[in-house]
C-alpha positions as CSV (number, residue, x, y, z in Angstrom):
1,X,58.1,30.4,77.3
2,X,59.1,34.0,77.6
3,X,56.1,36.0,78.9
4,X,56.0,38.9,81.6
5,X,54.4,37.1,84.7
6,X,55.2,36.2,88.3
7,X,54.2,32.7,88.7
8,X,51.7,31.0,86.3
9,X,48.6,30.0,89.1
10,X,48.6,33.9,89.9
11,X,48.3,35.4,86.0
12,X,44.6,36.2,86.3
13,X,44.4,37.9,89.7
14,X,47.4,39.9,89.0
15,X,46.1,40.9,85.5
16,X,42.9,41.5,87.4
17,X,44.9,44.1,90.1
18,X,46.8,46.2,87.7
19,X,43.6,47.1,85.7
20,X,42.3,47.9,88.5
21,X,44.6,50.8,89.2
22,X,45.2,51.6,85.7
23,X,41.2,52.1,85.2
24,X,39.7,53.6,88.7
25,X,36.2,54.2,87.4
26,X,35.8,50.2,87.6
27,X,36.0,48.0,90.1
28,X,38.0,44.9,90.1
29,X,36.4,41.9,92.6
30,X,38.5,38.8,93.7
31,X,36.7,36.6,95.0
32,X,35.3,35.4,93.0
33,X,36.8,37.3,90.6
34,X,34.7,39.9,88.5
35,X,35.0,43.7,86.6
36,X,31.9,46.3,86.9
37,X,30.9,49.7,86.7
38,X,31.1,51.8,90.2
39,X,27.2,52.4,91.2
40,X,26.3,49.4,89.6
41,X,23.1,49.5,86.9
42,X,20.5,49.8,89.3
43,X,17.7,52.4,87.4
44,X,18.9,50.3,83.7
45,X,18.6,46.4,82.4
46,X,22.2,45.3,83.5
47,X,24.6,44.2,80.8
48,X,26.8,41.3,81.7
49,X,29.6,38.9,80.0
50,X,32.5,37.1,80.3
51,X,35.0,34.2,79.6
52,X,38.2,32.9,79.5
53,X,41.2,35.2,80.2
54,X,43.8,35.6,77.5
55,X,41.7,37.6,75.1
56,X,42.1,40.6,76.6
57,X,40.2,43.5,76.2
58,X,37.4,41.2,75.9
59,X,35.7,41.3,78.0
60,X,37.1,43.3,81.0
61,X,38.1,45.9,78.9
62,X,34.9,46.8,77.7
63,X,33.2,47.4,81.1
64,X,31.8,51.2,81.9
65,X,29.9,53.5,80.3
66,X,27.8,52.9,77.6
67,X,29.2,49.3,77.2
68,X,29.3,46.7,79.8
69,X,28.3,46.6,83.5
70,X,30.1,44.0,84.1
71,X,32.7,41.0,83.2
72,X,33.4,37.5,84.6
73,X,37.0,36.5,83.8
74,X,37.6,32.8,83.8
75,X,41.5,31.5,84.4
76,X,43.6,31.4,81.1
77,X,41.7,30.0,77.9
78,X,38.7,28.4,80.9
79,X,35.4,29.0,81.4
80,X,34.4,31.4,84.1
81,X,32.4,30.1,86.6
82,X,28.8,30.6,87.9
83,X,29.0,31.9,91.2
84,X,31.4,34.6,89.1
85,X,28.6,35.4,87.4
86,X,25.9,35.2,90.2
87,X,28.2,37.7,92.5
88,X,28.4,40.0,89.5
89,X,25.2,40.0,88.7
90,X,24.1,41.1,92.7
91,X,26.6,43.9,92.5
92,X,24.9,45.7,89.6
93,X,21.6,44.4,88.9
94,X,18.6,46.2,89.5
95,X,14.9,45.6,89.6
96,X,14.8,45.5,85.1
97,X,17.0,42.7,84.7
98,X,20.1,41.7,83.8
99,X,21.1,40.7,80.1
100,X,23.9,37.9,79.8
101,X,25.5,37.8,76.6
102,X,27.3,34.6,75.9
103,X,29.7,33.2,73.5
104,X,28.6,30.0,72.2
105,X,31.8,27.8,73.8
106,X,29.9,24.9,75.9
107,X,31.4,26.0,79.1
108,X,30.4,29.4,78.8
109,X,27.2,28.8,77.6
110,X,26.5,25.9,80.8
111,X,27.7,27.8,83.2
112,X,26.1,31.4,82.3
113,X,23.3,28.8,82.1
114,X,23.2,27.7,85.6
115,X,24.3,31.3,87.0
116,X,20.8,32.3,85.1
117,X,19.0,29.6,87.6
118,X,20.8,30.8,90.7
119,X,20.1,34.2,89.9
120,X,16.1,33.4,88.9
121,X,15.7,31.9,92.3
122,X,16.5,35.0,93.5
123,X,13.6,36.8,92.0
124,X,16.0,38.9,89.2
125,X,14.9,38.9,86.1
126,X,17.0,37.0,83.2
127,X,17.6,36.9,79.4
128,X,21.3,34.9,77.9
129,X,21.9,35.6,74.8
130,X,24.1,33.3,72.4
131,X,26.5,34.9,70.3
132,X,27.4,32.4,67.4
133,X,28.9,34.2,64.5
134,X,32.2,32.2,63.2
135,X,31.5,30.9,59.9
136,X,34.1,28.8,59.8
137,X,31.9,25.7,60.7
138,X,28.3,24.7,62.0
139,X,29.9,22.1,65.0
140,X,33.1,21.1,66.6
141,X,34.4,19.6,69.5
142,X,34.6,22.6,71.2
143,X,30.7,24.2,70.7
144,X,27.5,23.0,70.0
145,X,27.3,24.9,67.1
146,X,29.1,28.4,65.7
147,X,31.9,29.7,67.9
148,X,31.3,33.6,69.4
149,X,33.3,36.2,67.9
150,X,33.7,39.6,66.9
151,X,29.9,39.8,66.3
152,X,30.5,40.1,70.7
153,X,31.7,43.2,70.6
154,X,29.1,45.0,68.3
155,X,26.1,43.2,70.5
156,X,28.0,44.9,74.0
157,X,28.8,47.8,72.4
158,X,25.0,48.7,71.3
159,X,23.2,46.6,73.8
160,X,25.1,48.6,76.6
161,X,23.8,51.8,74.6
162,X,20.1,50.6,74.6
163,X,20.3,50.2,78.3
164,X,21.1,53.5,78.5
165,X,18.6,54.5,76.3
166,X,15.7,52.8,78.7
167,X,14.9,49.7,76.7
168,X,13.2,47.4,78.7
169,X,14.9,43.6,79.1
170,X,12.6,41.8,76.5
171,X,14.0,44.8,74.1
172,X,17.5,44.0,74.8
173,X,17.1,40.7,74.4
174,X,15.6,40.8,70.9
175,X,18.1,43.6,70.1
176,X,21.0,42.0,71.1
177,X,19.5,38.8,69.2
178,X,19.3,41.0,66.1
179,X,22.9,42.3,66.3
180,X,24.4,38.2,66.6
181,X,22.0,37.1,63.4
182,X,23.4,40.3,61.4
183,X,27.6,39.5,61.9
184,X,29.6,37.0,60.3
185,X,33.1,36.3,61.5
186,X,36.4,34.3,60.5
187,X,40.0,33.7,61.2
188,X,43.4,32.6,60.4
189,X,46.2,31.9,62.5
190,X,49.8,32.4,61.3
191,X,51.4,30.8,64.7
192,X,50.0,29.2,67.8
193,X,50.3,30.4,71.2
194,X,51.2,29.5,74.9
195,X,49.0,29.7,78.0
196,X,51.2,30.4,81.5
197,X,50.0,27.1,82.8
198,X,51.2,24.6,79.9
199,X,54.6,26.5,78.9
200,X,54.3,25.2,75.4
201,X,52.5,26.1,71.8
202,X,48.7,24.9,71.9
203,X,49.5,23.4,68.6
204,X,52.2,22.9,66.3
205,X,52.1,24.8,62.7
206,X,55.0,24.4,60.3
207,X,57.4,27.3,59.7
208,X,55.4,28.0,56.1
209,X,51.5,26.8,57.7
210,X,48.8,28.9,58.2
211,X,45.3,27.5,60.2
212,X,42.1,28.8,58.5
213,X,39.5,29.1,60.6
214,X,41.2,29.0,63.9
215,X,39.2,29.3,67.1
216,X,40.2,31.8,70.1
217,X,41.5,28.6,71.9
218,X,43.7,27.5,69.4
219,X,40.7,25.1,68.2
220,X,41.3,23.4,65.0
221,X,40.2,25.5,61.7
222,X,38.9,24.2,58.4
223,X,42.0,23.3,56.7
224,X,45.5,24.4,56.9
225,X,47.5,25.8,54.1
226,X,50.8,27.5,52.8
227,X,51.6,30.7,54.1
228,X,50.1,32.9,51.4
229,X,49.9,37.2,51.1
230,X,47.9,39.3,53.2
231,X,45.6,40.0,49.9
232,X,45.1,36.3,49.5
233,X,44.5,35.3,53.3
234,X,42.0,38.3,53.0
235,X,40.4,37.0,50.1
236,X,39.9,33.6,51.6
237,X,38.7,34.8,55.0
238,X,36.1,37.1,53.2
239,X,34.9,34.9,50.6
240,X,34.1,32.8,54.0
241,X,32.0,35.8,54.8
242,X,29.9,36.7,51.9
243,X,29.4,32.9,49.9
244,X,28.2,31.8,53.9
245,X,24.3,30.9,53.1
246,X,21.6,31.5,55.6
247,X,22.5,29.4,59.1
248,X,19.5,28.1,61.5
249,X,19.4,26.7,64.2
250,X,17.9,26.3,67.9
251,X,17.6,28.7,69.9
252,X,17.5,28.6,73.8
253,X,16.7,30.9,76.5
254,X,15.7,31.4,80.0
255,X,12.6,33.5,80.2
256,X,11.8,34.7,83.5
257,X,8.0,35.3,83.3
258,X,7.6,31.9,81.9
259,X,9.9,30.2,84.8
260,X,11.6,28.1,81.7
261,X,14.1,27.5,79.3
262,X,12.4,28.5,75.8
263,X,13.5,26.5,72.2
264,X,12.8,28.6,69.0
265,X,14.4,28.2,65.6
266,X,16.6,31.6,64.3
267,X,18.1,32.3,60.9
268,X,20.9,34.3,60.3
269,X,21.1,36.7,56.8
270,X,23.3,36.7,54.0
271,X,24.8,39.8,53.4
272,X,23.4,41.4,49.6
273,X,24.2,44.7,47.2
274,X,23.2,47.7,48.8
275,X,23.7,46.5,52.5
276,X,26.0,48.6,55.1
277,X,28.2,47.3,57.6
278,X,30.2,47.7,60.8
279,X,33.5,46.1,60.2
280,X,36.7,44.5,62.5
281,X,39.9,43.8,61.5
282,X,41.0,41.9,65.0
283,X,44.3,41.2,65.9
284,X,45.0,38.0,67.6
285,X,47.5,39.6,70.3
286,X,50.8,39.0,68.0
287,X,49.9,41.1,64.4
288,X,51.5,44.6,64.1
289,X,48.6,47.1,63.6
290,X,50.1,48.3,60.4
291,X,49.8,44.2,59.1
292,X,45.7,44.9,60.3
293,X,45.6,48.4,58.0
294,X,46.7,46.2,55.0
295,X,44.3,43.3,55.4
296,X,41.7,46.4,56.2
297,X,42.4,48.0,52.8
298,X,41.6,44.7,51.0
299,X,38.3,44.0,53.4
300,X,37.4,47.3,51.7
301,X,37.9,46.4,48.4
302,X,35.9,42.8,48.2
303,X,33.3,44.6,50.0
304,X,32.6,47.2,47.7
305,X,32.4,44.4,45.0
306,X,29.7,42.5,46.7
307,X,27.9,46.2,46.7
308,X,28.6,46.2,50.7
309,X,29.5,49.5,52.5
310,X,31.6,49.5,55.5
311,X,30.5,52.4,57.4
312,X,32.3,52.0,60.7
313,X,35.3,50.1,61.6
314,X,37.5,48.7,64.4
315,X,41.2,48.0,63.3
316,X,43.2,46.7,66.4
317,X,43.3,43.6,69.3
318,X,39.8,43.6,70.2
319,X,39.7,39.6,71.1
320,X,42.9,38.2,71.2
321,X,44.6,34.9,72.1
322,X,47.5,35.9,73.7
323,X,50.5,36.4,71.7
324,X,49.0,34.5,68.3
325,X,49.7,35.6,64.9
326,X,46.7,36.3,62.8
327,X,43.6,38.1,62.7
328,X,39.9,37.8,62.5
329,X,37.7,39.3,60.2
330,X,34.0,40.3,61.4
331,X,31.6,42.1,59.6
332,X,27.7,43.4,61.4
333,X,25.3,44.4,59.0
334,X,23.9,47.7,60.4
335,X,20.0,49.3,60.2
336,X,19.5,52.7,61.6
337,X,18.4,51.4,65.1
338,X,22.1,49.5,65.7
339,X,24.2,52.3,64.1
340,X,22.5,54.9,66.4
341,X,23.4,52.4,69.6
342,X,27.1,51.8,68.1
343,X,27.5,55.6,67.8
344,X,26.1,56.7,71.0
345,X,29.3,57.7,73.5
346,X,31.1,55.2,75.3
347,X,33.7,55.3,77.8
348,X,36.0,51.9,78.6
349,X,39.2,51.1,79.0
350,X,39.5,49.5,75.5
351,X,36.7,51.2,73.6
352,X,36.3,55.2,73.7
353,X,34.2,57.6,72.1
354,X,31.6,60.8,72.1
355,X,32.6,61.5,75.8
């Protein structure tokens, strides 16, 4: 293992202090450990997130304006924890509410669930939000359900733009709900990687492998193949993307007027001629850009077949898993409400623009 840390148990908190100094218009918390926004969102809903370290800038690198309030960084590849998310939610919440969004991993999910009960005792108003976007597969030993990807970054991106804006927490909610039915993701993973604590590859892939449909643990895709070009990985990853029919499923969230957990049923769309999109080409923490631009060009090109128009894009490491080979493909389908919260300005350390 060749990686540029001190001593493995310390990787987080030392992560954790030198963003803190490279980014002084956030705050970096230790204990527990947490990232928001100096002032805190006390006159707006409050935007929180979080999860496992290792996929940096998700999510701490998306905290300030216009984005996030605030991130809970778990320890390498682990779920943060709820008192994480109870201490950063007292730091910046205000009397509208705070907005949790949550990828659909079962730790997350439980313990962003029980952070929502901690916090409700407390009289603060609550909505979590699932974000379940991966194609790859409906179920796996890892989620109940869809793993959260890229779609995360489009539903912090223009939820913490509509708290700006003055929408009220039910508003978010269904917003943010919106934005997580319109985005389809999927992955591929041309080598594994290594957390600090293990020393050694997640998982073993052959010198001429590739994993389709790799989760952002290193979770098992749908099949493994040849190594094959970046046209035809693209092709494959895509075709994921636009032949993926209509997914529904339960739905389950903590309404605060109600005093309950809520069950509904939600269906995502299928993506048809004449729709336009938001699109990410995300590095997995060990592709050179350029490798990104080429699988971007191709993106382009099987969208414009199916009649879809890519009107935005990200091209870079937006969710990573540490020093992995590979990418993700995600694509949002945009109306003019969640194009005018992606392109209002924002100002974090990993995402900048209009300021």
């Amino acid at each position: 293992m060749k990686k540029l840390i001190n001593k493995a148990d310390d990787v987080t908190a030392e992560q954790l202090h030198g963003l803190g100094l490279a980014h002084l218009d956030i705050e970096v918390h230790h204990d527990p450990a947490f990232v928001s926004v100096v002032g805190g969102a006390k006159d707006r809903v409050a935007v929180i997130s979080g999860g496992g370290s290792g996929h940096e800038p998700l999510h701490g690198g998306f905290v300030g304006m216009g984005m996030l309030d605030a991130a809970c960084p778990g320890q390498v590849f682990t779920s943060p924890t709820p008192d994480q998310m109870y201490a950063a939610a007292k730091e910046v919440a205000g009397e509208k509410g705070v907005l949790q969004i949550v990828k659909n991993y079962t730790g997350d999910v439980l313990n962003f669930q029980m952070a929502a009960d901690m916090l409700r005792d407390d009289g603060i108003s609550m909505r979590n939000i699932i974000i379940d976007d991966d194609v790859a597969l409906k179920d796996s030993l890892y989620t109940a359900g869809r793993r959260g990807l890229g779609t995360t970054i489009i539903a912090e991106k223009v939820c913490g733009a509509a708290a700006r804006e003055g929408y009220d927490l039910d508003q978010m909610a269904a917003l943010c709900r919106k934005v997580n039915l319109y985005g389809k993701s999927m992955g591929v993973a041309l080598t594994s990687c290594t957390t600090p604590q293990n020393g050694k590859p997640s998982f073993e892939l052959g010198a001429d492998e590739i994993e389709i449909g790799i989760g952002i643990h290193g979770e098992p895709g749908v099949e493994r193949i040849k190594i094959k070009t970046a046209d035809e990985v693209t092709e494959i990853l895509a075709d994921h993307i636009f032949e993926d029919e209509a997914y529904t499923r339960k739905l389950s969230e903590w309404d605060s007027a109600k005093g309950d957990w809520v069950d509904s049923e939600v269906t995502d769309i299928t993506f048809s001629s004449g729709d336009e999109a938001i699109a990410i080409v995300n590095g997995m923490g060990g592709t050179p850009v350029s490798e990104l631009y080429t699988v971007y060009a191709k993106l382009a090109e099987i969208a414009g077949r199916h009649g879809v128009k890519i009107i935005r894009n990200l091209v870079g490491n937006y969710i990573t898993s540490l020093e992995m080979a590979g990418c993700s493909l995600t694509l949002v389908k945009v109306d003019d409400e969640i194009l005018r919260l992606y392109d209002a300005p924002v100002n974090t350390p990993a995402l900048r623009w209009g300021v």
